[in-house]
C-alpha beads as a LAMMPS data file, in Angstrom:
LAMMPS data file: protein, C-alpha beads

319 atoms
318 bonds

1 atom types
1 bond types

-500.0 500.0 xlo xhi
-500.0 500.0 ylo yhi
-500.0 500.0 zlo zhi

Masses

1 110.0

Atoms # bond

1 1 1 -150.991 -74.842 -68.500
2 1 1 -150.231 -77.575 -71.368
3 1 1 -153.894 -78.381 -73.131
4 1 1 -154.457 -81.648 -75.204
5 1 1 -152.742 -82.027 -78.039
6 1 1 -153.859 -79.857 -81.319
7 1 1 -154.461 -80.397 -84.707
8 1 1 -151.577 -78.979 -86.800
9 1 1 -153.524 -77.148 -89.193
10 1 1 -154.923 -74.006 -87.252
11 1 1 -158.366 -72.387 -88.670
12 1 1 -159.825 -68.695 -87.826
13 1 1 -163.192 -67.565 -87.853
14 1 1 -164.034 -64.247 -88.562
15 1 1 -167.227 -62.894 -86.382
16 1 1 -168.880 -59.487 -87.189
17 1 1 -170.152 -58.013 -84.344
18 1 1 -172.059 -54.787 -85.668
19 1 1 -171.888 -51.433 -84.034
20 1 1 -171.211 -52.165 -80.255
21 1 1 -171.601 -49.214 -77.114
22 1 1 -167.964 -50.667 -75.741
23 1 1 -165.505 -53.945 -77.140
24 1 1 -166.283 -56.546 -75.367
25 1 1 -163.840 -57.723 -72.405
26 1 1 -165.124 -61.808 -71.834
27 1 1 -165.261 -64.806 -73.743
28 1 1 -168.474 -65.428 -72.528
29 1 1 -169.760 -61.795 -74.046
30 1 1 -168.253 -62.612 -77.538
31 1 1 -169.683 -65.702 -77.355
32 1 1 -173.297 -64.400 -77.193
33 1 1 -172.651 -62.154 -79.631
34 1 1 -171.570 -64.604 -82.341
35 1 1 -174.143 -66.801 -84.393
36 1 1 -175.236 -69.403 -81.945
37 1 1 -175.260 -72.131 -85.437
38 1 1 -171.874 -71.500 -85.585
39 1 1 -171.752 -73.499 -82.245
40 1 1 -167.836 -71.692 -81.872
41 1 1 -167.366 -72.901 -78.519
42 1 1 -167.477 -76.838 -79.540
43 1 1 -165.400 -75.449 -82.376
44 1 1 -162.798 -74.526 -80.254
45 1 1 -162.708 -77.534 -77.728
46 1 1 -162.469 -79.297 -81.301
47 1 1 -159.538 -77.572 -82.012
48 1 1 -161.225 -76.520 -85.290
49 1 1 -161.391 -72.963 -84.650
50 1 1 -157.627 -71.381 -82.899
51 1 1 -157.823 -67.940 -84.151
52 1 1 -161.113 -65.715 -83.835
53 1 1 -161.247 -62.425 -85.442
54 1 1 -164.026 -60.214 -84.102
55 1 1 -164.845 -56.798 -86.676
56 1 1 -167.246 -54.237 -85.204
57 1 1 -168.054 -50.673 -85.404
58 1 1 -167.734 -48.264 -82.419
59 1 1 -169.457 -44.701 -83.533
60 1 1 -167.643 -43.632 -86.540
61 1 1 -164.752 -45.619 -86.271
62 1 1 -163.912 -49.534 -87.277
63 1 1 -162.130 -51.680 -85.196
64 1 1 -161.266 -55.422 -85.006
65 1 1 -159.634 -57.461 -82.318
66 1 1 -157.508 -61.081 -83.317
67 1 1 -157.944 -63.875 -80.349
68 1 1 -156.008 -67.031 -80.037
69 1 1 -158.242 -69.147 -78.368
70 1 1 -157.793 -73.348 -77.305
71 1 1 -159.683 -75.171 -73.965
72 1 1 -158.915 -75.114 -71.087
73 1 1 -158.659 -78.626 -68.856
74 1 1 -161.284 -77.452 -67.199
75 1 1 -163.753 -77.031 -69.706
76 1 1 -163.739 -73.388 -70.126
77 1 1 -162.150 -71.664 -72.922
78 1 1 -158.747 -69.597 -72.616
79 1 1 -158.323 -66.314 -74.463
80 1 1 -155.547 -64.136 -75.580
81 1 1 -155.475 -61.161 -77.168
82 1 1 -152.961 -61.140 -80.141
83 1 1 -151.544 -58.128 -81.389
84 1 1 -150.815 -56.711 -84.572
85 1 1 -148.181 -53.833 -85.785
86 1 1 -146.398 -52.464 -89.264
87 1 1 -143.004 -53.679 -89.931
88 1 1 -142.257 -51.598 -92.737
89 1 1 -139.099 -49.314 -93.352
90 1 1 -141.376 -46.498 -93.475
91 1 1 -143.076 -47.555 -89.616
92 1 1 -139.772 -48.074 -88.514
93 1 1 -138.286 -45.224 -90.151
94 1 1 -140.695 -42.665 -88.345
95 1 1 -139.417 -43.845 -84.774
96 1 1 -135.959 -42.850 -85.991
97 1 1 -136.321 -39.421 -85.691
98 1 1 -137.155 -36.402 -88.257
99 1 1 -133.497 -36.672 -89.862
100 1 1 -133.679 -40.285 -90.647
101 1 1 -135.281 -39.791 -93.879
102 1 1 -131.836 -37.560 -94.316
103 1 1 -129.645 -39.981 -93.636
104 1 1 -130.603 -43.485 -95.509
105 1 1 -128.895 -42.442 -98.283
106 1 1 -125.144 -41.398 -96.870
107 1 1 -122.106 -43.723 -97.013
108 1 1 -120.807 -44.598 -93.432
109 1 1 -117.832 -46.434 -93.322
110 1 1 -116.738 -47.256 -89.765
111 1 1 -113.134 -48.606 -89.214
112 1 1 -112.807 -50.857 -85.903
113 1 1 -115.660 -52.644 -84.954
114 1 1 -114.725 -53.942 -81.662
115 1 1 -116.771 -52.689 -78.323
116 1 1 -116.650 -49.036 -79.543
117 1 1 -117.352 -48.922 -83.187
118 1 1 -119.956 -52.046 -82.846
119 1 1 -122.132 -49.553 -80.713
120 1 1 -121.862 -46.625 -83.267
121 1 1 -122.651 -49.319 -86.180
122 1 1 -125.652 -49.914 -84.158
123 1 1 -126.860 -46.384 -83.411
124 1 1 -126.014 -45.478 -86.846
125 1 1 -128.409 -47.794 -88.696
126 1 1 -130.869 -47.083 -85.873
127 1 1 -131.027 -43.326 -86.445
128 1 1 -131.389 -43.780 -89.982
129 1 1 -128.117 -44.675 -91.915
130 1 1 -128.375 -47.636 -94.591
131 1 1 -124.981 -48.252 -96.260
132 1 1 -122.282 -48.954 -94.137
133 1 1 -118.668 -50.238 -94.781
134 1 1 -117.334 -52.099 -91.677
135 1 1 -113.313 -52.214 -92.112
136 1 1 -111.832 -54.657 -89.152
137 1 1 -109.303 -57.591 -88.948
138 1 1 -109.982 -59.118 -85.712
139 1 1 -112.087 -62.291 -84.275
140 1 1 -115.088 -61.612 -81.505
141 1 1 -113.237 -63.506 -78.570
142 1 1 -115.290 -64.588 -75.706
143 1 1 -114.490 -61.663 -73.099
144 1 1 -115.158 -59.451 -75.967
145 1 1 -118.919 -59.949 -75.198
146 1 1 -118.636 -58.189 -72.631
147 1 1 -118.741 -55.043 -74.220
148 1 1 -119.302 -56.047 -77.517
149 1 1 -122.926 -55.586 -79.757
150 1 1 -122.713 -59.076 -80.318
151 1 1 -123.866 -62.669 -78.614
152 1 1 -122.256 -65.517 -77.341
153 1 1 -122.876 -67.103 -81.476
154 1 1 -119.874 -64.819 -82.798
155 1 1 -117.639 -66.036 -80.682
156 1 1 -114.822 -66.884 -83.407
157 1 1 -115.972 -64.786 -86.207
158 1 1 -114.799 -61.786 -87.715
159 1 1 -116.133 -59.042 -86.154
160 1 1 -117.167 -57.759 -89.101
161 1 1 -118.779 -60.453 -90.367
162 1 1 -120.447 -60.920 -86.162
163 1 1 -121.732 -57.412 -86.255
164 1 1 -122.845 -57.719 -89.849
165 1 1 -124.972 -60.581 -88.845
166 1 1 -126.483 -58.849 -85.879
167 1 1 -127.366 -55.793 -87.802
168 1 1 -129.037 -58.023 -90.103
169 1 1 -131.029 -59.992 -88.021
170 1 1 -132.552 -56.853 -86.455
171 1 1 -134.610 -56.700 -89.544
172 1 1 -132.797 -52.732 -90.485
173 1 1 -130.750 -53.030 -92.948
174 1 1 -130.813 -55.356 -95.951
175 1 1 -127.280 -57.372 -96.048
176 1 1 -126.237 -56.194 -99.743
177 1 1 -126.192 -52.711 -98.193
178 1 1 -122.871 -53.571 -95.259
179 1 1 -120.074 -54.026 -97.510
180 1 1 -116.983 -55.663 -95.440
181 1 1 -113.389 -54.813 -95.346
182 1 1 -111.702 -57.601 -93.057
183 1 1 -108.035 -56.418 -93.484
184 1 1 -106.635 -53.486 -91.514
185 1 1 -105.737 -50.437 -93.160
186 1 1 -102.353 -50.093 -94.003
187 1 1 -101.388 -47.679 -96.823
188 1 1 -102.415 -44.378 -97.424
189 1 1 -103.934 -45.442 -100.836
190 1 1 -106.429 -47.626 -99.169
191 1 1 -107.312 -44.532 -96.827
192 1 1 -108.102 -42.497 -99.513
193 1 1 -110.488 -44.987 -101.842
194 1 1 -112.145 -45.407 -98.391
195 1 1 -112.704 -41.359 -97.815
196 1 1 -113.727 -41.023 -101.083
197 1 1 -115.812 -43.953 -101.834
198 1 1 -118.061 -42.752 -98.227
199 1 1 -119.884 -39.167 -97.236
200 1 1 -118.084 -40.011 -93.520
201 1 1 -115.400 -42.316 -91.664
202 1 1 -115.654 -42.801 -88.785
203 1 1 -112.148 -43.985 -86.690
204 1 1 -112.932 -45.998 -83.852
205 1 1 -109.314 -48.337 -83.763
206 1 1 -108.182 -45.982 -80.930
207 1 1 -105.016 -46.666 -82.899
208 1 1 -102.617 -44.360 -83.297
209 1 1 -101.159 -45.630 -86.604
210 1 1 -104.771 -46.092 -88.270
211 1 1 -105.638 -42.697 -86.960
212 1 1 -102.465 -41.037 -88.224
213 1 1 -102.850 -42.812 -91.675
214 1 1 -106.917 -41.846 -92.258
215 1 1 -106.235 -37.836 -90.890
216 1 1 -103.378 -36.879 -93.585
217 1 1 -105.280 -39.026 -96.132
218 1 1 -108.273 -36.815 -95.165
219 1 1 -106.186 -33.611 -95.357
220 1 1 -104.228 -34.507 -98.587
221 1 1 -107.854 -34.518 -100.547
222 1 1 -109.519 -31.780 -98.252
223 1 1 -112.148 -33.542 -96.924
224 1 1 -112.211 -34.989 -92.686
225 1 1 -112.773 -38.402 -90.558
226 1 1 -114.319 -38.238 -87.530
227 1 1 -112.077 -40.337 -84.260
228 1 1 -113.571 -41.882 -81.381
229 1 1 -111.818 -43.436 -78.565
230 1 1 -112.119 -44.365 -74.874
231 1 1 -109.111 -42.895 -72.758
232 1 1 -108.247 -43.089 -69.073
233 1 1 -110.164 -46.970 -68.620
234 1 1 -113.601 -45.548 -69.816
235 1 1 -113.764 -42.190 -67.316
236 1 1 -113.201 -40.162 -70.601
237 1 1 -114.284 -40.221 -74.122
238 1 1 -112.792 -38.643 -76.825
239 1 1 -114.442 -37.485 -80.435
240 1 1 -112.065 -35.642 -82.514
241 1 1 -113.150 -33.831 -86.397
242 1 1 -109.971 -34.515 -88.194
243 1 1 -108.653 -32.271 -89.702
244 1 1 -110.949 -30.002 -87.557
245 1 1 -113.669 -27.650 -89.258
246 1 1 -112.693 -23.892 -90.511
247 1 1 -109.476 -24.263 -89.201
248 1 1 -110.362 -24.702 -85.381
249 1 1 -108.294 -25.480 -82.755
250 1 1 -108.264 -29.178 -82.412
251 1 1 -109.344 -30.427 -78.929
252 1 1 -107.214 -30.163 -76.117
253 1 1 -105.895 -33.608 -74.105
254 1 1 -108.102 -34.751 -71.700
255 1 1 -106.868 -33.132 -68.367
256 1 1 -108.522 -35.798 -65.912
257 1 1 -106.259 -37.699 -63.986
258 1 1 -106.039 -41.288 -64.534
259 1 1 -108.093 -43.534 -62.296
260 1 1 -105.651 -45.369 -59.466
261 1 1 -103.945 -48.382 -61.679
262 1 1 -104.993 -51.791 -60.398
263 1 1 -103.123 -54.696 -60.958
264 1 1 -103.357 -55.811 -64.780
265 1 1 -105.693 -58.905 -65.460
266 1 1 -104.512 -61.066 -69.022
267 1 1 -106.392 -63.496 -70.183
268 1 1 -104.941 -66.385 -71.554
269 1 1 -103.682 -66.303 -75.236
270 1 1 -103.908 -62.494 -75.014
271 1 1 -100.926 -60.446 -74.821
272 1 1 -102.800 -57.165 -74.008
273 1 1 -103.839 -56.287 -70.271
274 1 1 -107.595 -56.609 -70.549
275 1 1 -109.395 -52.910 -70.303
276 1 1 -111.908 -52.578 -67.324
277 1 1 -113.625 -49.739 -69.177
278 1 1 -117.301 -50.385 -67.991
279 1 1 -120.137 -51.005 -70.932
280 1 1 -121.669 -48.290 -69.760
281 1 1 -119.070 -45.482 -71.231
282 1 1 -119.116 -47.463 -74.401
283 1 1 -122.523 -46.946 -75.308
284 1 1 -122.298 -43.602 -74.155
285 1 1 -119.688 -42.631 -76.272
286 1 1 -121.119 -44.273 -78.944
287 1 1 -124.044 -42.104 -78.886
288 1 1 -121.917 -39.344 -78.788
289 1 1 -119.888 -40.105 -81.532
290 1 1 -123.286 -40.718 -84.095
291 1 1 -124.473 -37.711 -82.716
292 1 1 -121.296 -35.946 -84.431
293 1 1 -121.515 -38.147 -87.363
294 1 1 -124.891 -36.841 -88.112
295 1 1 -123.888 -33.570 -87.660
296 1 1 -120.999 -33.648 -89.820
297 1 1 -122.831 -35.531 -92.951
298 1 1 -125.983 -32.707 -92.682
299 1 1 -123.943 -30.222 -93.091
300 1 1 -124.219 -28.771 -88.888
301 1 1 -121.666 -30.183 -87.010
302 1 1 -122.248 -29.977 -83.250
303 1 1 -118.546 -28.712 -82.715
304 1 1 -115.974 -27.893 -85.179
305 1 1 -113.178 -30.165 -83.526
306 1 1 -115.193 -33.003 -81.583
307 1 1 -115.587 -33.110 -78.178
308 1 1 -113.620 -34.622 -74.763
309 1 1 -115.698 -35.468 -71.616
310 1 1 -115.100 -36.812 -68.529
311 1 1 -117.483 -39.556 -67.221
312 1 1 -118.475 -39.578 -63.440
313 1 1 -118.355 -43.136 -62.003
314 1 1 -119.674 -42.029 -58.874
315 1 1 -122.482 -40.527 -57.704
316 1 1 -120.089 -37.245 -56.649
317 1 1 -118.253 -37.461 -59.347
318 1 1 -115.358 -38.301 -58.009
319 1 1 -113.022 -40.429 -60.909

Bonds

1 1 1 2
2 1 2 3
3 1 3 4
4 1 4 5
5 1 5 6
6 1 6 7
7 1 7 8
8 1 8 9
9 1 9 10
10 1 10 11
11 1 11 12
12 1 12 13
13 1 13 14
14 1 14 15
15 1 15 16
16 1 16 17
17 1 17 18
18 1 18 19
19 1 19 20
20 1 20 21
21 1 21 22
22 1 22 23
23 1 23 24
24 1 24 25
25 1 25 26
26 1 26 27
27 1 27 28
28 1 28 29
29 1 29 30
30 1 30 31
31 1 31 32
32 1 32 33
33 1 33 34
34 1 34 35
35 1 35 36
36 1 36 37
37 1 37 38
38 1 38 39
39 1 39 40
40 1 40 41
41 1 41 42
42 1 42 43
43 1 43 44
44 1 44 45
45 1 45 46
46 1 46 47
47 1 47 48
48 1 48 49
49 1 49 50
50 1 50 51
51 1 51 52
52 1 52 53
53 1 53 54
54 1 54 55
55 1 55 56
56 1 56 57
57 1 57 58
58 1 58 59
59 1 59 60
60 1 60 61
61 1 61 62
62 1 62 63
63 1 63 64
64 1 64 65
65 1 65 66
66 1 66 67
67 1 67 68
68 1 68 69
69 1 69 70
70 1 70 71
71 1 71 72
72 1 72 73
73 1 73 74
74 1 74 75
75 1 75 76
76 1 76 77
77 1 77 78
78 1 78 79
79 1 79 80
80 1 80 81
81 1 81 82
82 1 82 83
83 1 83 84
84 1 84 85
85 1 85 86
86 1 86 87
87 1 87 88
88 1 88 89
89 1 89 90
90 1 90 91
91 1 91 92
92 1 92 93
93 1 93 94
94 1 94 95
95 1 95 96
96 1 96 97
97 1 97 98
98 1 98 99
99 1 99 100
100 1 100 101
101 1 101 102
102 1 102 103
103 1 103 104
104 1 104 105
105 1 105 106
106 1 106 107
107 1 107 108
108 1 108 109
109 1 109 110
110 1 110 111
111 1 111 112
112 1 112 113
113 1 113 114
114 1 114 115
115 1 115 116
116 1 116 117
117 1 117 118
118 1 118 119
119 1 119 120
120 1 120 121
121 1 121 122
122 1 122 123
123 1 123 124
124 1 124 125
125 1 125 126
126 1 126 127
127 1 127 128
128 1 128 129
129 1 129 130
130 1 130 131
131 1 131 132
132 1 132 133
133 1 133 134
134 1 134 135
135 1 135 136
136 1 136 137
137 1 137 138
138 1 138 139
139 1 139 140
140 1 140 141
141 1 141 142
142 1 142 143
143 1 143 144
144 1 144 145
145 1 145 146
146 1 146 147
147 1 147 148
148 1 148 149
149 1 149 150
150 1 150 151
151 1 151 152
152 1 152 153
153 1 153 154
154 1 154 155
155 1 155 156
156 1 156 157
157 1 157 158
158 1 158 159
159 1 159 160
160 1 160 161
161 1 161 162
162 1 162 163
163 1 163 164
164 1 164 165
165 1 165 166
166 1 166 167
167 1 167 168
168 1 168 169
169 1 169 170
170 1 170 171
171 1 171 172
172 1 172 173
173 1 173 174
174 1 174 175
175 1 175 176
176 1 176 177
177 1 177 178
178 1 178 179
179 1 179 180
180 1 180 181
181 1 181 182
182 1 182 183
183 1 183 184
184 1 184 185
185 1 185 186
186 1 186 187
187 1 187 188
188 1 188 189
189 1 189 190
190 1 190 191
191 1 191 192
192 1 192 193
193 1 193 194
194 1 194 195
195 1 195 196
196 1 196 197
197 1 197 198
198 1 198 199
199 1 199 200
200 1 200 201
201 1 201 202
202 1 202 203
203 1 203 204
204 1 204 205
205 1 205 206
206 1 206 207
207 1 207 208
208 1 208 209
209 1 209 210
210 1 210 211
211 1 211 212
212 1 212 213
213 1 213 214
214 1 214 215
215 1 215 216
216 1 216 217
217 1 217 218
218 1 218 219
219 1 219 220
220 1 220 221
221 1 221 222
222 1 222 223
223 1 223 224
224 1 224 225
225 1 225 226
226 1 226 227
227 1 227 228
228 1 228 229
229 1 229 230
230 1 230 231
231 1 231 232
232 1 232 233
233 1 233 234
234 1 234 235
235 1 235 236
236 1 236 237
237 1 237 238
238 1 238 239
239 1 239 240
240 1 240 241
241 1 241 242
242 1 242 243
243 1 243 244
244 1 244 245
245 1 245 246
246 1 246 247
247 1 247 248
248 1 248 249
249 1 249 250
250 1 250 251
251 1 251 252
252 1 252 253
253 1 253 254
254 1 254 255
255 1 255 256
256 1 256 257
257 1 257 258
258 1 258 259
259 1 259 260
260 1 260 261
261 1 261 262
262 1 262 263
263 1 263 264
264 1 264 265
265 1 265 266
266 1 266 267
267 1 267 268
268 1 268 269
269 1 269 270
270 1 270 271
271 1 271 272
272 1 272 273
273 1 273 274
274 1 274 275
275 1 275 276
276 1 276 277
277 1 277 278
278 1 278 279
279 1 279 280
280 1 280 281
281 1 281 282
282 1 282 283
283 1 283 284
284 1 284 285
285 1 285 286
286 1 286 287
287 1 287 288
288 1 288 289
289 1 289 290
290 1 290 291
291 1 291 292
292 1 292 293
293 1 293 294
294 1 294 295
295 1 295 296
296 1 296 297
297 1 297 298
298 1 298 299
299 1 299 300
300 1 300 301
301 1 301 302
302 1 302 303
303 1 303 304
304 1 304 305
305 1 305 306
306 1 306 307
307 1 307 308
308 1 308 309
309 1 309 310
310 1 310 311
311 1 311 312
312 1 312 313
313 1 313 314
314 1 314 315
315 1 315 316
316 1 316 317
317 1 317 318
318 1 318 319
């Protein structure tokens, strides 16, 4: 409900309320438990007094309790409880998980950050990650937002520069820490200062070219990428360790049939057909693929050679 108009300066008052059985629940308790000089409801209808700040002692422990306060039309006074919380790397860090602390130091570099890679970006700096290297030519159209990390206020940027932004924003990762590369790879030269400037790189062009050119870079100085890609319209994702670890057998195609082709769908200026792979399987192999990439940089890689699995789209399964 709008109230009169307030002052814009905005005071608090800090109330002490001693050792108390149980916090108090009303206005009108507080109230009575404040210094009746203080006279703190006028105060408020005054609008010289919006934030109240009651300290008191339960047993052994201390406690205090922030209030925005402001009258009501009816001559009362409304009340809401404002809440407090850390927002520090090291509060934030601890809902990571226990290898976070493990992983802030590690160069990522992820190459393709359209739909796919723009997810693993995300999960990566959410697990724990801190330097990243996003390598990508292309523009955030407006269908792309569908299944893209980004909003509606990319539309026309890089997508480097879109997911850079977002990552930002988020408040978990300081900008001087995402280098950008906003030209596609295209010699073999450029592949390797990439491998060996970063602990990991992560392929997610679903390119065959860019995937070709990073994997014999990665063999020809003994070190691996790690490949993502969608297949079969988003019913199967594909991780790949390239070359694979120990001399594994890399993974096998995906056997799966292809789901029944519907007519294609272009959208205008576009060349391509557009992809119906549902958001869903992007994010889902996007989890999958950090999940690797954490593996792989700690030294415990969850499979030698990646992973391929199918993803139900029905409740029986059926593709």
């Amino acid at each position: 409900m709008k109230t009169s108009k307030r002052s814009k300066d905005r005071f608090g008052y800090v109330a002490d309320l001693g050792e108390v059985a149980t916090p108090p629940h009303k206005w009108d308790d507080i109230a009575a438990r404040i210094d009746p000089n203080v006279n703190i409801d006028r105060q408020i209808r005054a609008h010289a007094i919006g934030i109240v700040v009651l300290i008191y002692r339960r047993g052994a422990h201390d406690g205090a309790i922030t209030l925005e306060v402001w009258p009501t039309t009816t001559g009362g006074i409304a009340v809401r409880r404002l809440r407090s919380a850390a927002d520090t790397e090291a509060a934030r860090s601890s809902r990571a998980g226990a290898l976070a602390p493990q992983l802030n130091q590690s160069q990522l570099a992820i190459v393709g950050v359209g739909a796919l890679g723009s997810f693993i970006a995300d999960a990566a700096v959410r697990s724990g990650f801190r330097h990243l290297t996003l390598v990508d030519a292309d523009v955030v159209m407006p269908g792309n937002l569908v299944r893209h990390l980004v909003g509606p206020e990319a539309i026309g940027r890089s997508k480097a520069q879109a997911l850079k932004s977002h990552l930002v924003a988020r408040s978990e990762i300081h900008p001087d820490s995402i280098n950008l590369i906003e030209t596609a790879l295209s010699t073999g030269a450029e592949a390797v200062d990439l491998l060996n400037e970063h602990d990991l790189v992560i392929n997610a062009t679903a390119d065959f070219a860019t995937t070709a050119l990073l994997h014999v870079a990665a063999e020809s100085i003994g070190t691996r990428i790690l490949s993502a890609a969608l297949q079969n319209t988003g019913a199967t994702y594909r991780i790949d360790v390239l070359p694979p670890l120990d001399g594994a057998t890399p993974q096998p195609s995906s056997t799966i049939a292809a789901r029944s082709p519907s007519a294609e769908v272009f959208e205008a200026g576009c060349g391509s057909p557009i992809s119906p792979t549902p958001p869903v399987a992007v994010i889902e192999a996007a989890a999958a693929t950090v999940r690797h990439a954490i593996g792989l940089i700690l030294k415990s890689p969850l499979n030698p050679a990646g992973e391929v699995r199918n993803i139900p789209v029905t409740a029986e399964g059926n593709q």
